[in-house]
N, C-alpha and C positions, 0 to 999 in steps of 0.2 A: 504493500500500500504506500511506503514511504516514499518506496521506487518509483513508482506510477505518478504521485504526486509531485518529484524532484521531476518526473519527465515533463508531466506535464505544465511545469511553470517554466521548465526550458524551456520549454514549444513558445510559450504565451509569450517570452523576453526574445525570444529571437525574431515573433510574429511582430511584436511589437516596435523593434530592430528593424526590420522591411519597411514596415508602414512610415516610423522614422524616414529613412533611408527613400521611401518612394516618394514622402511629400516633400522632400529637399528637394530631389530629384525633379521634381516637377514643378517646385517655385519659381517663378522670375525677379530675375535680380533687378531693382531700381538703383540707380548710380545717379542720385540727384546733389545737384549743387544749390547754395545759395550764399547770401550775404545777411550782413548787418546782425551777427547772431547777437548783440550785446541785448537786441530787444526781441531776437523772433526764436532765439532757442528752444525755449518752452514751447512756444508753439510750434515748431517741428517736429519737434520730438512726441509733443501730444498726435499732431495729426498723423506722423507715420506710426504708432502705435493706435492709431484707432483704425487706419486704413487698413493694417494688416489682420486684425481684428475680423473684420469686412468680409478680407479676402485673403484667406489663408494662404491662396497661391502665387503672393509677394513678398516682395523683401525688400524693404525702402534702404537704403544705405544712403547717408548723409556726408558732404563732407561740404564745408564752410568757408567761407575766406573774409576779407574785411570790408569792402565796398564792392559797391557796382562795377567802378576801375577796374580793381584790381580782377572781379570776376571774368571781365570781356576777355582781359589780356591774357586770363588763365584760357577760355577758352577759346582764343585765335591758336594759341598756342597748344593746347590741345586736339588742334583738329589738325597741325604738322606732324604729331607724333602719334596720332589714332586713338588718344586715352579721353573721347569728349564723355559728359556726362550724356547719360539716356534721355534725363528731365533737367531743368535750372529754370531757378526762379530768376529770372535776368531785368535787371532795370532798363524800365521802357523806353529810354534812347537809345538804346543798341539793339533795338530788336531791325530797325533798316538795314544797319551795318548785315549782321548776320541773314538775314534773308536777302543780301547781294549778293555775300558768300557761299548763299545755296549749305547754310550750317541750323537751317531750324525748317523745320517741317510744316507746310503747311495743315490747318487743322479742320478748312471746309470740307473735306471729305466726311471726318469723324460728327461734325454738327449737321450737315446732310443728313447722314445718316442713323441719328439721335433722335430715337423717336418721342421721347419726352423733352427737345429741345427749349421750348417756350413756355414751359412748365418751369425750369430750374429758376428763374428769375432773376437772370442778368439783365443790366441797364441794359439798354438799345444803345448806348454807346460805347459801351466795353470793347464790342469787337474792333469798332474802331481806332481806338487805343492800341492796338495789337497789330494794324494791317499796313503792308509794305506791297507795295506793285499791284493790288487789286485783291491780295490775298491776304488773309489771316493767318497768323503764327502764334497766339495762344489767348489765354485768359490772363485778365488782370486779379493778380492775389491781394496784393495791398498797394491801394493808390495814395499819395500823398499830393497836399496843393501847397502853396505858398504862405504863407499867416503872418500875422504880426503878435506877436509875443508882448505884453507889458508886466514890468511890478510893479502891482498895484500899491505895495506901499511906497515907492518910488516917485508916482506918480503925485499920491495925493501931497507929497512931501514938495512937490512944483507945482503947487496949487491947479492940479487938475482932478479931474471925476473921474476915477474909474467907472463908474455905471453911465460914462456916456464920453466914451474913447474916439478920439478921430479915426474919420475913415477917410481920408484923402490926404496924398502925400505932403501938401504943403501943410497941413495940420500936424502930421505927424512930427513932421521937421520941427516945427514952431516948439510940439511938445518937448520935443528931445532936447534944444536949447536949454530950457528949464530945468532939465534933469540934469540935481547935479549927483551922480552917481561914482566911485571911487574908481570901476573899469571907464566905463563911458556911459554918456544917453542913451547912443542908440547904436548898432549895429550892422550891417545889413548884410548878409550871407552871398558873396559875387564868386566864393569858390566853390559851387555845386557844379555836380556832374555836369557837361554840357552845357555852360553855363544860363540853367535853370531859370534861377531868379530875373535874371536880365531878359530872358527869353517871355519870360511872367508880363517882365515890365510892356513889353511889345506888346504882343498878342491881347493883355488885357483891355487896350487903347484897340483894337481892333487893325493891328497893323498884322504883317507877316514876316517874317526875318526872307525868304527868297519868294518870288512870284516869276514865272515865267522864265524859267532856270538863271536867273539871273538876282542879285544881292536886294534886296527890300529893306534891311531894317534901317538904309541910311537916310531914311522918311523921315517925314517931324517924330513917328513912334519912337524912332533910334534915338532923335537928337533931345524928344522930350523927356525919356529915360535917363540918359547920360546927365541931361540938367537937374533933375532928381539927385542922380547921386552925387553929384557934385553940392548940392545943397546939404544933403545928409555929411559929406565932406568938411565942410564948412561950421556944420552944426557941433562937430569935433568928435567925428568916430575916429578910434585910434587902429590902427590897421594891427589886426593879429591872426592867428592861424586859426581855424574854423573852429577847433577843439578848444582853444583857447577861449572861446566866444560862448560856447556849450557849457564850459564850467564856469566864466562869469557870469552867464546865468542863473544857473544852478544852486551858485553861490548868493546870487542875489545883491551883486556889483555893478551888472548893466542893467539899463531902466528900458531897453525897447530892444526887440530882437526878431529882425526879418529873415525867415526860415522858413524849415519844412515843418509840416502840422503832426512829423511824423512819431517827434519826440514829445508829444502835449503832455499826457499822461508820465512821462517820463519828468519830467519839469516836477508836476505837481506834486510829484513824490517826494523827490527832491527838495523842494519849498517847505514842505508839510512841515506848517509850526513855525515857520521861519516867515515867511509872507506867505499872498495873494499873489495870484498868477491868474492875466486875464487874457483870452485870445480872440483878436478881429479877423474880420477876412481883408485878405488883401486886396487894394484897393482895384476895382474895374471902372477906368471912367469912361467905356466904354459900356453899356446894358449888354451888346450882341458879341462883346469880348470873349474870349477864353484864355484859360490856361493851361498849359502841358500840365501832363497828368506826370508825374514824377510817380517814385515805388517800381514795384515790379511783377511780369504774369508770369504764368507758368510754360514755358515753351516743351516745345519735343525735341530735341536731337538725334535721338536714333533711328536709324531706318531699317529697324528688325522689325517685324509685321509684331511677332511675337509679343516685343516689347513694347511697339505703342499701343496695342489694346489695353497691355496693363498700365501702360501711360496715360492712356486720353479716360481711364477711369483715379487715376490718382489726380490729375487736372481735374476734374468734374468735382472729387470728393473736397481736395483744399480748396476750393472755389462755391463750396456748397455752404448754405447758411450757417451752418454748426462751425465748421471748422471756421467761418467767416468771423464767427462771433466769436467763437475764441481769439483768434486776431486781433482784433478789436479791444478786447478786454486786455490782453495783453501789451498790446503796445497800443499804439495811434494812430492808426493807418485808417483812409476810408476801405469799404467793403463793395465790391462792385456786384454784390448781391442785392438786390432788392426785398427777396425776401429777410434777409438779417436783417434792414434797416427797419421794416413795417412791421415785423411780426411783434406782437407783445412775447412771444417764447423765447426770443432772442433778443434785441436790439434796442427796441421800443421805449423799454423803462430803460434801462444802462443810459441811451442819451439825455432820458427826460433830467436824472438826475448825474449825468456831466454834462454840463453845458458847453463849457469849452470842447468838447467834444462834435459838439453840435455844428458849430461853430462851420468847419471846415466841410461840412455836409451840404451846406447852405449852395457850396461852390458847383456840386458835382453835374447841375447841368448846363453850367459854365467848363467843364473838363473834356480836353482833347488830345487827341496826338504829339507825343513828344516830340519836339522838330530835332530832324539830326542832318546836320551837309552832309551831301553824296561825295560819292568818293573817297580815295582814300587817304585822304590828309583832313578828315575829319576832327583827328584825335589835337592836331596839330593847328586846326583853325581855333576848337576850343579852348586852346593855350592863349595862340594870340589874341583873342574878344579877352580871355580872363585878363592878359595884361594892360590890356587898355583900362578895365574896369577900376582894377587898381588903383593905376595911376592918374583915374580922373577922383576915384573916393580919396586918396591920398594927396588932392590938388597937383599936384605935379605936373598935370597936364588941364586944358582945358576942352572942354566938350567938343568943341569943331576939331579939335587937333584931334582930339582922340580918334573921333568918328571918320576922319580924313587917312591916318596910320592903319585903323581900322577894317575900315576899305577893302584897301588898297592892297592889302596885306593878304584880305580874304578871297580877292579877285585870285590873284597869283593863284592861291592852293586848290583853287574850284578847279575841277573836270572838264 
């Protein structure tokens, strides 16, 4: 009997040993990259363990780097040496670059063919957030806009209202003069990817950085931008390194801080007990304006059949209200689900009771396509714009000179 019993629990550990050994065996491996884990770790880690969860027949493997930058550059260079991720969550300026490269997979097929497509409850402008040459390349996971940042107790300390904050550049200037703060008044963020901000300042005046393959932002949008920052120049922002801006912050040193909305909840943490932290939208003095959608989707890069079924359902799941809401609670990113924003099961209350939250919500059907120059001295125009930037916030230069170097500079590197 004891024998029979020792057999048959061999039997059961080696039956058990197969079954093992057959569901590895038939797992697909996800090799997804992304960035900025300082705020989305937890939520990767939660979504690839609820995704597997799901579907027992994957395997999300993660590996991370520090920014958007640094992301591209890992995979241009990865696609030389054949090691590209399957998935990445890629910030939305480099999704052109890459689908010139023929390095991200189109995803109309997989939404064609989705039969509960208009059910999941993406914006109607998501896709376009995403599309290069006519075609779509993925979903937006976490979108961010532009905002303006204040301490409130900064604020009222230069005899202003927090409960009734400018919203147009020249006020904000006027306020930041005021502010006498131990970093500076005020800030403005001109070192984002692609440079972002500056692109914000256009497009919100209803201008376009190129029209008719040829240079546009040296419009009044261009030169009325540049006289902005050369106001904010004036008003005595002290030029420091973006991180450096992040922890005066933080700290509660700078009184105005023009950014992404992607850090809000990050701030207030931060704050907590120390100040008031209030957030405006950035200003549009244009109604029919936009602004590039900053953040990033989820793209596809491999072109295993195999792998992008289990692809275009990891896309669908981190893209899905749940996993949106976690996002959301997590960091500060908008959600390009509609159902997380409306539902009371997700979204609904979290905003009603963070308002700064709200905030940047306000923006989203003002949010569009992140502009990126063609060709490939791209990397290398966004150098030269950030330098001019600089040196018109740093007075050094004056607006026309700028916009004139500017130019001229970005004629040369254009296609």
């Amino acid at each position: 009997m004891k024998m029979a019993l020792t057999r048959a629990l061999g039997t059961a550990a080696l039956l058990t040993t197969w079954s093992t050994q057959a569901l590895a065996a038939e797992q697909t491996t996800l090799n997804v990259l992304y960035s900025n884990g300082y705020v989305l770790k937890p939520v990767m880690e939660q979504i690839a363990h609820d995704f597997e969860a799901a579907h027992p027949d994957a395997k999300i493997v993660y590996s991370d780097v520090r920014n958007y930058d640094d992301m591209a550059e890992l995979t241009l260079r990865a696609a030389i040496t054949g090691d590209m991720p399957d998935v990445a969550f890629q910030g939305t300026s480099f999704i052109p670059l890459f689908a010139n490269r023929d390095l991200v997979v189109p995803i109309d097929g997989f939404i064609k063919a989705e039969p509960s497509w208009g059910s999941l409850g993406y914006y109607s402008s998501m896709t376009s957030i995403t599309s290069a040459g006519g075609k779509t390349y993925g979903i937006p996971f976490a979108i961010a806009v532009p905002v303006i940042y204040y301490n409130a107790s900064l604020v009222k300390a230069a005899a202003g209202d927090p409960d009734h904050l400018p919203d147009t550049w020249a006020e904000i200037v006027d306020l930041a003069k005021r502010i006498n703060a131990p970093s500076v008044g005020i800030y403005f963020d001109y070192g984002t990817t692609a440079n972002w901000t500056f692109v914000s300042m256009i497009q919100a005046q209803g201008g376009q950085m190129m029209k008719d393959g040829k240079i546009a932002f040296d419009g009044d949008e261009g030169m009325n931008a540049l006289k902005v920052l050369e106001s904010i120049g004036k008003a005595g922002m002290v030029d420091m390194a973006r991180d450096q801006a992040k922890q005066a912050f933080a700290s509660g040193t700078l009184g105005i801080f023009v950014t992404s909305s992607s850090d809000i909840q990050k701030y207030e943490r931060e704050a907590d007990g120390k100040f008031d932290i209030k957030v405006m939208p950035f200003p549009m003095p244009n109604p029919h304006g936009m602004v590039p959608a900053g953040g990033n989707a989820v793209v596809m890069h491999t072109k295993d059949p195999a792998e992008q079924a289990i692809a275009w359902e990891f896309i669908k799941f981190a893209t899905g209200p749940t996993a949106q809401t976690e996002m959301v609670k997590e960091a500060s990113y908008l959600p390009s689900n509609r159902i997380a924003v409306e539902s009371d099961k997700h979204l609904k209350g979290y905003y009603k009771d963070h308002p700064n939250l709200q905030v940047p919500v306000q923006l989203l059907p003002n949010v569009g396509p992140f502009f990126s120059f063609p060709g490939e001295n791209s990397v290398k125009i966004t150098k030269v714009i950030r330098d001019q930037l600089q040196a018109v916030l740093t007075l050094k230069r004056k607006p026309e000179d700028a916009m004139k170097q500017m130019s001229e500079s970005v004629m040369v590197l254009l296609p």
